[in-house]
C-alpha positions, 0 to 999 in steps of 0.5 A, a space after each residue: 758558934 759557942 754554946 751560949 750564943 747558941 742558947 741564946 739565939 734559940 731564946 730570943 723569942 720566948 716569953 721572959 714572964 712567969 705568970 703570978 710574978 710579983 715583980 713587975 714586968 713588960 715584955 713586948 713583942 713589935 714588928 715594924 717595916 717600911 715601903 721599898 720606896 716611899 715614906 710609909 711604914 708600919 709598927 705593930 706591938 703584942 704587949 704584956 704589962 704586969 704592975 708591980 705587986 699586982 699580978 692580979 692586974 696583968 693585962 695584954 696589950 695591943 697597939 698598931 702605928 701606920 705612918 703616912 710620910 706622904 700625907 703626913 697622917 698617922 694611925 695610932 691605936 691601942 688595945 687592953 685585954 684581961 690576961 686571961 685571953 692572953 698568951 705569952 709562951 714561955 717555950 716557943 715563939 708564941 703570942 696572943 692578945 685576945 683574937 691577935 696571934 703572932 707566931 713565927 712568920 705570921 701575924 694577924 689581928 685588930 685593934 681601935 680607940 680614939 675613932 680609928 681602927 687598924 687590922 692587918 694580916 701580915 706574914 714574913 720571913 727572912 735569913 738573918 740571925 737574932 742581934 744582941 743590942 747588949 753583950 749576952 752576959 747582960 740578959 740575965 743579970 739585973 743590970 740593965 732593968 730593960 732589954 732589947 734584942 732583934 729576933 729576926 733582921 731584914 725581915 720581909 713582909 707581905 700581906 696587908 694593913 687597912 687603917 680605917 677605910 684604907 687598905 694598904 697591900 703589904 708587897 716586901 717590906 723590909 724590916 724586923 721582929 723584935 722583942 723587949 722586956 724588963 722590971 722597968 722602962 729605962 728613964 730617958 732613951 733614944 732608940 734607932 734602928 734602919 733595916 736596909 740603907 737606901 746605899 747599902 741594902 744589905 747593912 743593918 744599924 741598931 743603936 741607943 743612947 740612955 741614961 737612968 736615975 740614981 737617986 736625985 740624979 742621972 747616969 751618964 748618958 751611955 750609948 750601944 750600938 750593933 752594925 751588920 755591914 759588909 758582912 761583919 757584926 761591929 759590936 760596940 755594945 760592952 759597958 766600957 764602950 758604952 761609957 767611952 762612946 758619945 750620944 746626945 739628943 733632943 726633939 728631933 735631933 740625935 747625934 752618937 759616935 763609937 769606935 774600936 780597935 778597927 772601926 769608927 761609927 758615926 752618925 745621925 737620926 733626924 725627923 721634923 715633929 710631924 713624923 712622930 706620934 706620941 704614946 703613953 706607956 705604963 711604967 711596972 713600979 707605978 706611973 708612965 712615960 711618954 714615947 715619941 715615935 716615928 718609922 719614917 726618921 732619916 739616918 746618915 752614918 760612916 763608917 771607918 774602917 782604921 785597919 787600912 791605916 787612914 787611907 780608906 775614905 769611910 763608908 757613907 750609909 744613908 736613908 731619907 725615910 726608913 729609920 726608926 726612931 724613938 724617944 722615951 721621956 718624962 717631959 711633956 714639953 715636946 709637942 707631939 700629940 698622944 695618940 694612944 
């Protein structure tokens, strides 16, 4: 293992903020899983956001999403707290957002709005090492403005979530901690993530298609993606890559597609409206964004490995209702209600 991968690994769960920056900043620490069997699932997010030139106005953030596939009813709420009853540990994995703690292996906390209250107390574990959605050198240049890792893949939780006057009994969901941050959000994103194929349980799928603005016009649309199947990492997440490889997407539909010397990914992430809830999130150079989201998207992909010269048949890896699946916008054309 080099030193920098090392570095980098012992990194992925420390606070990136320093406090009284004047640069803007968030930095978000979610965990999410889904029932072995069922379309029901969690998102829980421990959130620092930082205006722009305002650090006096920092605050901590807290939001909690219990989706109910079955029912087609969704809890979404959200917190604000003064950054004075909060903690971002810039030296260990170590969070507070007034009385809510996260840590290694456990969280725990509560939050309401909108006449809805969800509580929870969670712990969790697991074996995998962090995944890298982009290449290492990019998590310390400016380039992009936001980034993403996965501290801990197929990770499996235990405990319990009540949402309103429902308790739900947490008993080895499979999911992952996770941990975001940047100056800014990326303009328009699609961003997905299955812990555990229904087909191959074991397999572990991160992937993106974005694009930003430059000036009055956009990027092209660049799409990364990381693989954990059959116990290789199929990293096509170089900026080359990003550019060669396709994505595209609309409500509530994603298609993408990338390849390499030895493999070719192909796929789809798809979930009617009524999976998703919609959230409003605070941009650091000023305004917001909406998020459209959902932990209960179906996902299909294959997998060919183009070493066996043609002849193999591609792996065919698939799940009904345990991806997630989120869009980032400035439309306000797609339907879904914001909730919190």
């Amino acid at each position: 293992m080099s030193a920098s991968l090392d570095t980098a690994r012992a990194r992925a769960n420390t606070a990136r903020y320093r406090p009284g920056q004047r640069a803007g900043h968030y930095e978000s620490f979610f965990q999410r899983a889904n029932h072995p069997d069922r379309p029901l699932a969690f998102w829980i997010r421990y959130t620092l956001f930082s205006p722009e030139d305002r650090p006096d106005a920092a605050m901590g953030e807290l939001w909690a999403v219990f989706f109910d596939g079955e029912r087609n009813r969704h809890w979404a709420v959200k917190r604000e707290v003064p950054m004075g009853d909060c903690r971002f540990d810039a030296d260990a994995f170590s969070v507070r957002v007034g009385e809510a703690v996260l840590g290694p292996g456990h969280l725990k906390g509560a939050a309401a709005s909108g006449g809805h209250h969800l509580s929870w107390q969670l712990t969790f574990d697991g074996a995998q090492p962090p995944l890298f959605l982009l290449p290492l050198g990019l998590y310390n240049t400016g380039f992009p403005k936001a980034k993403s890792l996965v501290g801990l893949p197929l990770a499996r939780y235990r405990g319990f979530i009540a949402a309103d006057d429902r308790r739900i009994e947490i008993d080895d969901w499979i999911g992952s901690q996770n941990h975001n941050w940047g100056r800014r959000h990326t303009d328009h994103y699609a961003w997905g993530q299955v812990a555990g194929f229904e087909t191959h349980p074991e397999s572990f799928l991160e992937v993106a298609t974005a694009r930003i603005r430059i000036g009055r016009g956009w990027s092209p649309f660049l799409t990364t993606l990381v693989l954990r199947h059959r116990g290789e990492e199929i990293r096509m997440n170089s900026l080359p890559r990003m550019l060669r490889a396709r994505g595209s997407f609309c409500y509530f539909l994603w298609s993408f597609r990338s390849e390499d010397r030895r493999h070719r990914v192909e796929g789809t992430i798809s979930a009617p409206r009524e999976a998703f809830v919609g959230l409003n999130y605070l941009n650091p150079p000023g305004g917001d964004k909406h998020c459209l989201n959902t932990k209960i998207a179906a996902c299909e992909i294959r997998v060919t490995d183009k070493r066996a010269g043609g002849t193999a048949a591609p792996d065919v890896l698939f799940t009904r209702h345990r991806a997630a699946f989120e869009i980032l916008t400035d439309e306000r054309d797609h339907g879904v209600a914001i909730q919190a």
